[in-house]
OpenMM code with the backbone's topology and positions (N, CA, C; nanometers):
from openmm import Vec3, app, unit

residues = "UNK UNK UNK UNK UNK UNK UNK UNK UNK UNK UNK UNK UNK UNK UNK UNK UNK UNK UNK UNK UNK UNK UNK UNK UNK UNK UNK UNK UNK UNK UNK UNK UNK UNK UNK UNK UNK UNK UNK UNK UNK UNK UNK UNK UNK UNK UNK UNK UNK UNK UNK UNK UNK UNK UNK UNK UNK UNK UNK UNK UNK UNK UNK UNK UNK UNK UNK UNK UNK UNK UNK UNK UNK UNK UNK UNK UNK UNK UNK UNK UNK UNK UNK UNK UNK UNK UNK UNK UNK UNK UNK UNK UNK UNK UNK UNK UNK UNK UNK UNK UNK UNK UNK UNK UNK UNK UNK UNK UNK UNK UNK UNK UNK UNK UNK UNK UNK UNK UNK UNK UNK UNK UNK UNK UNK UNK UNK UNK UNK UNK UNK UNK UNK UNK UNK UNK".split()
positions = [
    Vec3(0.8996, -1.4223, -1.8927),
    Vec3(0.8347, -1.4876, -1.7806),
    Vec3(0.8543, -1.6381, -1.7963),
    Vec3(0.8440, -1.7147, -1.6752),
    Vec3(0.8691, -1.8245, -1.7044),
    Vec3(0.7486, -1.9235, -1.7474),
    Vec3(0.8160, -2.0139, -1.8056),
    Vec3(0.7109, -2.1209, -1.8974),
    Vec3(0.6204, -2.1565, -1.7807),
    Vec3(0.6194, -2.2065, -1.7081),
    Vec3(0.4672, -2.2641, -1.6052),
    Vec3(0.4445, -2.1137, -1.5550),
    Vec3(0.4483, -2.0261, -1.5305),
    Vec3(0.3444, -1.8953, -1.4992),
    Vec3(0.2967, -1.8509, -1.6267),
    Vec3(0.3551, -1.8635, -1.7505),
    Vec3(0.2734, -1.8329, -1.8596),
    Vec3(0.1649, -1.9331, -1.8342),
    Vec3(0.2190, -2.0336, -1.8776),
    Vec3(0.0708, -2.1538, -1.8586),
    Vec3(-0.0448, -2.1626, -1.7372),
    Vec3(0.0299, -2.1188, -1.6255),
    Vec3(-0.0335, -2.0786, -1.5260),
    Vec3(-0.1360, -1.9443, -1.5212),
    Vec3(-0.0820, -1.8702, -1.5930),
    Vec3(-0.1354, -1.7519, -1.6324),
    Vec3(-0.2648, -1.7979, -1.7503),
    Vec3(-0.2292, -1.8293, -1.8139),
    Vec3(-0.3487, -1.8316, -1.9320),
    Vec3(-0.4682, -1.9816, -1.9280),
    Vec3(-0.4016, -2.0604, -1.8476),
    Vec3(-0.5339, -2.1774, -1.8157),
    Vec3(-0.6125, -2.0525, -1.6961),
    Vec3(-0.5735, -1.9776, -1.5900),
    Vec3(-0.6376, -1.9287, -1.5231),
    Vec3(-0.7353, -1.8383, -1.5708),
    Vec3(-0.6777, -1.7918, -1.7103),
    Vec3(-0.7449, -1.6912, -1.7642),
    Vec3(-0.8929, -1.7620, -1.8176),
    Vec3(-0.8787, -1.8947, -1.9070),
    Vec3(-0.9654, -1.9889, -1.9599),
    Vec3(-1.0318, -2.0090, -1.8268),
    Vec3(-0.9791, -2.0696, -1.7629),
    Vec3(-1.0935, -2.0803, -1.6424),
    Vec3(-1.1841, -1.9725, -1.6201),
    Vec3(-1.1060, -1.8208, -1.5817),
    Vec3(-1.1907, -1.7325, -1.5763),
    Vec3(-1.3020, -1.6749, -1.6819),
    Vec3(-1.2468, -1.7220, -1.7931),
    Vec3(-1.3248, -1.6921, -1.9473),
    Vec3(-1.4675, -1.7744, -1.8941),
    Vec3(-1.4054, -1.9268, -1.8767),
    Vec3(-1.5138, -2.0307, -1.9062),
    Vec3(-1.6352, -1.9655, -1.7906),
    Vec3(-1.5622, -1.9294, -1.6459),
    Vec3(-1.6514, -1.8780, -1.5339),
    Vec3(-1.7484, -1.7716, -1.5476),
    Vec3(-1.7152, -1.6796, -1.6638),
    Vec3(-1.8153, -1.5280, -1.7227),
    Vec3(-1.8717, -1.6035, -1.8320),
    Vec3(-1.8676, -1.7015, -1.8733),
    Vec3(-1.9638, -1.7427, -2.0051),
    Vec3(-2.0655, -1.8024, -1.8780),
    Vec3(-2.0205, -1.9196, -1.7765),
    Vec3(-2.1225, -1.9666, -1.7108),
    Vec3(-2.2049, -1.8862, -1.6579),
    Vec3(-2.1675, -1.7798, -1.5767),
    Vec3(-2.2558, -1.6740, -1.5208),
    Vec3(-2.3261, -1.6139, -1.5953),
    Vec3(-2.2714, -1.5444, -1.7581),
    Vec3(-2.3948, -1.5023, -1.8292),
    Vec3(-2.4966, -1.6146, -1.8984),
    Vec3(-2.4732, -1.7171, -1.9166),
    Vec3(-2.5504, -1.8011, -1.9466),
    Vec3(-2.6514, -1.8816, -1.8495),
    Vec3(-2.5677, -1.9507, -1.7558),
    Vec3(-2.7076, -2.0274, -1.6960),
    Vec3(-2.7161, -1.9389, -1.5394),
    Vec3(-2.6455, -1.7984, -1.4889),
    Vec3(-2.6972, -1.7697, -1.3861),
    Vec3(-2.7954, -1.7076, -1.3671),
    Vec3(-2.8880, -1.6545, -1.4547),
    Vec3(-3.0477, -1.6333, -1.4534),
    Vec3(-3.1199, -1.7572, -1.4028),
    Vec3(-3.1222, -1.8562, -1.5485),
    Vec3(-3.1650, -1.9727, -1.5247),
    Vec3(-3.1438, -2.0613, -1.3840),
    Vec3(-3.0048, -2.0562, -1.3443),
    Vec3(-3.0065, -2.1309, -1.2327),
    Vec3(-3.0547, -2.0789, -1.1012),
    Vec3(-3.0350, -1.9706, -1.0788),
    Vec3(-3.0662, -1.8819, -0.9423),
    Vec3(-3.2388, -1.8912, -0.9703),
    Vec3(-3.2972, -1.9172, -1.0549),
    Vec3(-3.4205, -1.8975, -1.0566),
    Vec3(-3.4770, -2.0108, -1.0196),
    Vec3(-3.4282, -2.1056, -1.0877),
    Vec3(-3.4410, -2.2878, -1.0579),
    Vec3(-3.4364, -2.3072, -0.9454),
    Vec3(-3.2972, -2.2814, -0.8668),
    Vec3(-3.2750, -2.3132, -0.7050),
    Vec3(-3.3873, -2.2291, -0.6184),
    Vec3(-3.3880, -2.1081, -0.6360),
    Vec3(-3.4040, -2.0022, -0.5453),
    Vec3(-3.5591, -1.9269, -0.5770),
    Vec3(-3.5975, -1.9615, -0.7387),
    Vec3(-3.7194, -1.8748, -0.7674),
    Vec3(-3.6946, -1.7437, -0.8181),
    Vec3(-3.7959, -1.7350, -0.9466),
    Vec3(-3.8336, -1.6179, -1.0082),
    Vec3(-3.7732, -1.5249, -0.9434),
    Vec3(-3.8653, -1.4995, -0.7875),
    Vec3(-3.8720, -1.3831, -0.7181),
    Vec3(-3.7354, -1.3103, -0.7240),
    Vec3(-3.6246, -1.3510, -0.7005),
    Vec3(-3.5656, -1.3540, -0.6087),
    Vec3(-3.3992, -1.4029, -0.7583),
    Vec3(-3.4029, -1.4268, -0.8624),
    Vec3(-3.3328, -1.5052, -0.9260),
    Vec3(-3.2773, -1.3551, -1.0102),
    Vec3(-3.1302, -1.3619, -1.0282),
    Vec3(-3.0606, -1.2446, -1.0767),
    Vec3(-3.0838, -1.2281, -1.2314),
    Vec3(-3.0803, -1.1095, -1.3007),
    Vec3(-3.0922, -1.0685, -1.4085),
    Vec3(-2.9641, -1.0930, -1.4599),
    Vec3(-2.9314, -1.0655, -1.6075),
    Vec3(-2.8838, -1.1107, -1.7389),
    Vec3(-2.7323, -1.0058, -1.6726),
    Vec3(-2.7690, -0.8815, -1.6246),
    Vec3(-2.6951, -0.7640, -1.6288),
    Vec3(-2.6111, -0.8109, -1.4933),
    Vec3(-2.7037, -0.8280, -1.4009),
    Vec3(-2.6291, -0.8727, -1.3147),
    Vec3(-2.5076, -1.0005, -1.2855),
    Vec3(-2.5874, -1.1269, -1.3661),
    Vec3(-2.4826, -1.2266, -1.4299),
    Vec3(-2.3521, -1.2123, -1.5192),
    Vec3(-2.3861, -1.0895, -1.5606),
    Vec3(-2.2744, -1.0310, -1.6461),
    Vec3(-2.1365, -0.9907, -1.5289),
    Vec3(-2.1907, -0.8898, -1.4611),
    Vec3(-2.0857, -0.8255, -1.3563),
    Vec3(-2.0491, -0.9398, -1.2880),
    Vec3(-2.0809, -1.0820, -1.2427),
    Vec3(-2.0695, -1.1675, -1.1595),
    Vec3(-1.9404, -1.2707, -1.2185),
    Vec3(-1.9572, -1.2511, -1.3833),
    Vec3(-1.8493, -1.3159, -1.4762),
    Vec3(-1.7814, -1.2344, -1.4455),
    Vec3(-1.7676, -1.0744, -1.4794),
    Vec3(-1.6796, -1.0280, -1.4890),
    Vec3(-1.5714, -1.0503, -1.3515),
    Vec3(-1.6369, -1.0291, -1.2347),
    Vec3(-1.5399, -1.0408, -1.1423),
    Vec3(-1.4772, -1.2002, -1.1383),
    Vec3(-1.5396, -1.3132, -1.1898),
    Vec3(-1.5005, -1.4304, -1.1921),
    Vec3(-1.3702, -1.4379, -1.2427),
    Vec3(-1.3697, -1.3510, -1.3996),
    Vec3(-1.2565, -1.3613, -1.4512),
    Vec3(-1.1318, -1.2436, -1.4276),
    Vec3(-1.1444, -1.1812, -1.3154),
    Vec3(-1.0587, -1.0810, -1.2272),
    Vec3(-1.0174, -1.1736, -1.1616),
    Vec3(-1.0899, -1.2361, -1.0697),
    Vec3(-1.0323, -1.3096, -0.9519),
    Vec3(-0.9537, -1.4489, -0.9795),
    Vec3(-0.9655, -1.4998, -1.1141),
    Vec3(-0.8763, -1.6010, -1.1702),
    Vec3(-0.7529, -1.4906, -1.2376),
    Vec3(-0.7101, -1.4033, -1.2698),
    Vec3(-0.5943, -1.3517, -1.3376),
    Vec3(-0.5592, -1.2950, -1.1813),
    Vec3(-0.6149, -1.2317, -1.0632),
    Vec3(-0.5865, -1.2275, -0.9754),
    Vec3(-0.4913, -1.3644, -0.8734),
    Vec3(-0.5454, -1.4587, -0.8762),
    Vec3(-0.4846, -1.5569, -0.7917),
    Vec3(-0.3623, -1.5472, -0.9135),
    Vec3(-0.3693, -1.6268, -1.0675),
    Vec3(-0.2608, -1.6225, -1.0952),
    Vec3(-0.1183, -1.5654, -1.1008),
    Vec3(-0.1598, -1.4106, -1.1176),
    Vec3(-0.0606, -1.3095, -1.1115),
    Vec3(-0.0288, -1.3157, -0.9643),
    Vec3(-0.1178, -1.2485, -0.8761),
    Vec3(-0.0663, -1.2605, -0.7574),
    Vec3(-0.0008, -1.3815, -0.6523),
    Vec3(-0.1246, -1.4664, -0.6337),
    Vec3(-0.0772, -1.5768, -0.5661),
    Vec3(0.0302, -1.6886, -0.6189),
    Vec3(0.0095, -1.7115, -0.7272),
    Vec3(0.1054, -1.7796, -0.7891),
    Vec3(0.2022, -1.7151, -0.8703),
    Vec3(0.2073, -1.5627, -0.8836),
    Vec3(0.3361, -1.5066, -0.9364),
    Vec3(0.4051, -1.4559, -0.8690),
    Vec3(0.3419, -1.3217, -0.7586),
    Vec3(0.3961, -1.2329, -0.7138),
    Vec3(0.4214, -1.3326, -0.5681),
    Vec3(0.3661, -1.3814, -0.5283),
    Vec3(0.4240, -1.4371, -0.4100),
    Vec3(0.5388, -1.5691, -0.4163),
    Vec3(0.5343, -1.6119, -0.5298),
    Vec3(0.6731, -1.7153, -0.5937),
    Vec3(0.7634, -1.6066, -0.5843),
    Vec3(0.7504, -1.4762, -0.6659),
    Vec3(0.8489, -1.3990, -0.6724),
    Vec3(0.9682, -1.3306, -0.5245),
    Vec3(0.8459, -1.3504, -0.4255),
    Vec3(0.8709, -1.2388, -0.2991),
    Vec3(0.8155, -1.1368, -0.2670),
    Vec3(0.7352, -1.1261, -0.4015),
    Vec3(0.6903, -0.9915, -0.4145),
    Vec3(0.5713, -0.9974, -0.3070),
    Vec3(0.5242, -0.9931, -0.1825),
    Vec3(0.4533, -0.9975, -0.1102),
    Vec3(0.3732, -0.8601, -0.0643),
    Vec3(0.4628, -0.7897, -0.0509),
    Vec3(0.4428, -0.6686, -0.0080),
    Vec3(0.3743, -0.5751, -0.1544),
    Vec3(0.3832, -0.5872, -0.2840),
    Vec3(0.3652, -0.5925, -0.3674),
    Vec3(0.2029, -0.6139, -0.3887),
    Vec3(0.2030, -0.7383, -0.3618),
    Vec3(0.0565, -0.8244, -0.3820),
    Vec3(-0.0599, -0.7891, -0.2836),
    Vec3(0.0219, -0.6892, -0.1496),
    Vec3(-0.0785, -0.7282, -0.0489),
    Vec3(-0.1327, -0.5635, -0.0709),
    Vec3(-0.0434, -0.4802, -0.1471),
    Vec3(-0.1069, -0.3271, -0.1901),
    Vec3(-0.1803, -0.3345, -0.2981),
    Vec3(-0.1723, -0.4269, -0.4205),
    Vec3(-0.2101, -0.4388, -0.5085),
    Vec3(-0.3914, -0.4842, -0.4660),
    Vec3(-0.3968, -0.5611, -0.3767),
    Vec3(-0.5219, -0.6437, -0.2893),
    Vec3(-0.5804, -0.5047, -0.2403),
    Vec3(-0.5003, -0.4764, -0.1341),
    Vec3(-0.5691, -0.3556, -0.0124),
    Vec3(-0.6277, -0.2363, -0.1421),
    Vec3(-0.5670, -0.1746, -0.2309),
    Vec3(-0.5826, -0.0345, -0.3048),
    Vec3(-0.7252, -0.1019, -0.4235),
    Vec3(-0.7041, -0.2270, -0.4898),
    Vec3(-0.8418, -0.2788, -0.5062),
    Vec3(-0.9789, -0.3400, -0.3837),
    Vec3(-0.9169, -0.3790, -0.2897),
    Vec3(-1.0388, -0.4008, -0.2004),
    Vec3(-1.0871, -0.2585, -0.1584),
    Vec3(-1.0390, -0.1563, -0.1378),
    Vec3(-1.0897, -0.0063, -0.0876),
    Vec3(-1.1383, 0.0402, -0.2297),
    Vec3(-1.1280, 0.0237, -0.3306),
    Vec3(-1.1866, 0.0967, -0.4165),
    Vec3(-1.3425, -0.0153, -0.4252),
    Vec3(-1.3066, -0.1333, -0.4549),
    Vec3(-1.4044, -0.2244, -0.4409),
    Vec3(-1.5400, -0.2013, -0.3485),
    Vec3(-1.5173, -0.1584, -0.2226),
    Vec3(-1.6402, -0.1256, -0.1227),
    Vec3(-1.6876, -0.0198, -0.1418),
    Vec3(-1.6042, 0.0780, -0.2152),
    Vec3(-1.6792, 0.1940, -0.2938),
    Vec3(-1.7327, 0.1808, -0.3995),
    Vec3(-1.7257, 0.1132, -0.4516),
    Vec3(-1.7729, 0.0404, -0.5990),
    Vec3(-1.9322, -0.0180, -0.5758),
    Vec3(-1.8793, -0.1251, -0.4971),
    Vec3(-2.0437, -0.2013, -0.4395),
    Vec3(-2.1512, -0.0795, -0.3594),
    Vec3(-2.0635, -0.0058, -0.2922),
    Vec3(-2.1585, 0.0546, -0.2182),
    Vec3(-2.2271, 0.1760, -0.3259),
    Vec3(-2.1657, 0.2515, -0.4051),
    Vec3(-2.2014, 0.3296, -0.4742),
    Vec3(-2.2866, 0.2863, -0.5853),
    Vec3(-2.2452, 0.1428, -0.6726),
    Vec3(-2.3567, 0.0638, -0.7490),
    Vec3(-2.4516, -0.0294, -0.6916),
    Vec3(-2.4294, -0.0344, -0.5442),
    Vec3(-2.5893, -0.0736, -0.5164),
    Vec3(-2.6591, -0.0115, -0.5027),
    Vec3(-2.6366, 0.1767, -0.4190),
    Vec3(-2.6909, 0.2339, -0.4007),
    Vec3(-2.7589, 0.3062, -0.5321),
    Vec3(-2.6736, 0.3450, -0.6270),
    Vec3(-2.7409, 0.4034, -0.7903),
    Vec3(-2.8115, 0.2743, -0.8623),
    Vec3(-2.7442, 0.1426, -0.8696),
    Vec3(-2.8166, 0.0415, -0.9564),
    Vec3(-2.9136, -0.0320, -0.9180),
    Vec3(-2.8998, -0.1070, -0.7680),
    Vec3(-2.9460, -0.1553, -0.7215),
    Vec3(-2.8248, -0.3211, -0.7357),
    Vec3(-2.8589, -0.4670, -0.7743),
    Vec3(-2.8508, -0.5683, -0.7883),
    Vec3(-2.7350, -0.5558, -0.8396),
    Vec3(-2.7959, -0.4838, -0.9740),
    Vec3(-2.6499, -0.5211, -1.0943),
    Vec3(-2.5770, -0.4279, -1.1001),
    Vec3(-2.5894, -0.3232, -1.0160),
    Vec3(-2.4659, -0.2282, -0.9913),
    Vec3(-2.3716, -0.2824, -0.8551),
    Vec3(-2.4034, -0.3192, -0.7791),
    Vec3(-2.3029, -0.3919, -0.6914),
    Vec3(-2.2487, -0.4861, -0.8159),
    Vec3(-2.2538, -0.5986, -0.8406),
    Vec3(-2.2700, -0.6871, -0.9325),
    Vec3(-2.1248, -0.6193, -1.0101),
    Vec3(-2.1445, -0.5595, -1.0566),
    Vec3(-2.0677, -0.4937, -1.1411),
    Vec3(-1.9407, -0.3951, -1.0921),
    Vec3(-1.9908, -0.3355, -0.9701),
    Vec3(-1.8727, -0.2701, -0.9142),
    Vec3(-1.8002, -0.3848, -0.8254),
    Vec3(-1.8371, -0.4963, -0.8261),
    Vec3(-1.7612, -0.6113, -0.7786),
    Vec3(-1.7038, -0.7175, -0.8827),
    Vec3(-1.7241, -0.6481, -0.9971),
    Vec3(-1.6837, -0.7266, -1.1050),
    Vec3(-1.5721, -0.6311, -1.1428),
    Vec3(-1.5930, -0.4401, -1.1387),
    Vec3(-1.4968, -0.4310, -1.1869),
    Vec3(-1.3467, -0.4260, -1.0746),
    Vec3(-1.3935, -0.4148, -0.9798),
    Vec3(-1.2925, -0.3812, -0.8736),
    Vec3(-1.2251, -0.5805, -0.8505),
    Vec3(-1.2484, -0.6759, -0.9171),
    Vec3(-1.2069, -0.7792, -0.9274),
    Vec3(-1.1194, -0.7629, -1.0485),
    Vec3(-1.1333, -0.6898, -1.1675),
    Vec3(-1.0617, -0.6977, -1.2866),
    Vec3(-0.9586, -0.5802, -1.2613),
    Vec3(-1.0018, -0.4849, -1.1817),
    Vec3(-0.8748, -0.4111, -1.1837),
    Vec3(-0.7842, -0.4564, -1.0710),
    Vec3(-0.7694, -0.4949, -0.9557),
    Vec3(-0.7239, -0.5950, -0.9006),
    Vec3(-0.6045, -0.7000, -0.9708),
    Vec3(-0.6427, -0.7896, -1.0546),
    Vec3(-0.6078, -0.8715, -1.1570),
    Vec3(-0.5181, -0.8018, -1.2435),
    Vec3(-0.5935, -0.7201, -1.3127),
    Vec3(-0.5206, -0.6488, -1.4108),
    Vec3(-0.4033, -0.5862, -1.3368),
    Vec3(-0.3428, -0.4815, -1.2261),
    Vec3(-0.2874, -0.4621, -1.1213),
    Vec3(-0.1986, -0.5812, -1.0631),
    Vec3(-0.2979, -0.6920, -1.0409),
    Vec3(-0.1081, -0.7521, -1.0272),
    Vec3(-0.0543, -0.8190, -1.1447),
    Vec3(-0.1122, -0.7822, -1.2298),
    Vec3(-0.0032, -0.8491, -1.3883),
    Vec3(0.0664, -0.7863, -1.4154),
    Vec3(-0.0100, -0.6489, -1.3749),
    Vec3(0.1078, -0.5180, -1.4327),
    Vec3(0.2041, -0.5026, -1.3547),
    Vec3(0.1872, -0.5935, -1.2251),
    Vec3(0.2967, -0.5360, -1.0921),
    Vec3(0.3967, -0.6544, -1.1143),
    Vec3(0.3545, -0.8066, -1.1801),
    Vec3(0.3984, -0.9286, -1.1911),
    Vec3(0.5095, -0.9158, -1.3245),
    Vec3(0.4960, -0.8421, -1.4105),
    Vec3(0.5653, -0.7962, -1.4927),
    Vec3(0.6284, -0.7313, -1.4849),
    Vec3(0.6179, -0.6321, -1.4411),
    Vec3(0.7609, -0.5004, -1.3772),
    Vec3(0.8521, -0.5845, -1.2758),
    Vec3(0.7805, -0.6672, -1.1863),
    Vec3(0.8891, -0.7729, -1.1141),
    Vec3(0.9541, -0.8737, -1.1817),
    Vec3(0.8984, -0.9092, -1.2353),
    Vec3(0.9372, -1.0524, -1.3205),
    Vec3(1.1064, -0.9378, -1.4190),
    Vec3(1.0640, -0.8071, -1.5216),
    Vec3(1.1442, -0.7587, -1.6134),
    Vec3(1.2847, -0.7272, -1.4939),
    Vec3(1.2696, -0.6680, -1.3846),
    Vec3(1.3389, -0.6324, -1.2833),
    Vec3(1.4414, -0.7414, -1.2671),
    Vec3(1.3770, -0.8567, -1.2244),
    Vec3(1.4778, -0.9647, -1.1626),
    Vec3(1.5129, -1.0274, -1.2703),
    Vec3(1.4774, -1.0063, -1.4108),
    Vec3(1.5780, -1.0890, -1.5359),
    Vec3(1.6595, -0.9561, -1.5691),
    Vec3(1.6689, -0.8675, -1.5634),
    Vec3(1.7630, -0.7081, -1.5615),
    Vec3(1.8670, -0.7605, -1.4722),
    Vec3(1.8291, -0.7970, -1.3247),
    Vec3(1.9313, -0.8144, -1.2234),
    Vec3(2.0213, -0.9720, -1.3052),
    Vec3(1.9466, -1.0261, -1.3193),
    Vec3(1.9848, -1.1623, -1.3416),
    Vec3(2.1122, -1.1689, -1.4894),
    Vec3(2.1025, -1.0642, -1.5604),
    Vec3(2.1681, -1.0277, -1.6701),
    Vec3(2.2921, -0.9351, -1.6343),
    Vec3(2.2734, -0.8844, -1.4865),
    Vec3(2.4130, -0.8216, -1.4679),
    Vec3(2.3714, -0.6629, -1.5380),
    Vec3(2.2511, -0.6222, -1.5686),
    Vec3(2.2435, -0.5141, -1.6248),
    Vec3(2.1954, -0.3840, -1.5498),
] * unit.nanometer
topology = app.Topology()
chain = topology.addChain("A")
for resn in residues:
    res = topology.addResidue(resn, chain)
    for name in ("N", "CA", "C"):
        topology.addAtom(name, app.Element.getBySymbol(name[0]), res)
């Protein structure tokens, strides 16, 4: 892969790292500060809220800045659609069993598989067009 999508790839990842430490750390505290006790998300729920943080940063990278540099468009936009449809089943099924932190979480994971999905799709493209590029 090439040198700026690696780098591109792994500051996005740090970003997304740094974005699930913020959410499990001060998004109790802060939603409670702004918004009140009542009403201010749990530990579990801040958790699922990182998690999708750091889906949706390996997401833009792989996709937006890999697969669509690549061409791979058509690629990126199944990789999106087959995680957004599992995603509304996700939220709808963990809000309905969890409540808060089951949406929370089925929007955290349907963000990481997403992500994870176009790296795996960004890589099979990327190995493809250095195969072609080698004459092999």
């Amino acid at each position: 892969m090439g040198r700026r999508l690696r780098v591109a790839i792994l500051l996005h990842l740090a970003l997304g790292a740094a974005g699930l430490l913020a959410f499990a750390l001060l998004g109790p505290w802060l939603t409670a500060a702004l918004f009140g006790q009542a009403v201010a998300i749990d530990e579990i729920t801040a958790l699922g809220f990182g998690v999708a943080t750091i889906g949706i940063s390996l997401g833009t990278a792989s996709g937006r800045i890999g697969l669509i540099t690549l061409g791979a468009r058509h690629a990126f936009m199944t990789c999106v659609l087959v995680a957004s449809a599992l995603g509304v089943v996700g939220l709808l099924i963990g809000a309905a069993v969890w409540g808060a932190p089951g949406a929370a979480w089925g929007l955290g994971v349907a963000e990481l598989a997403s992500g994870i999905g176009q790296t795996l799709v960004l890589l099979a493209v990327w190995r493809a067009r250095a195969s072609r590029e080698r004459g092999l």
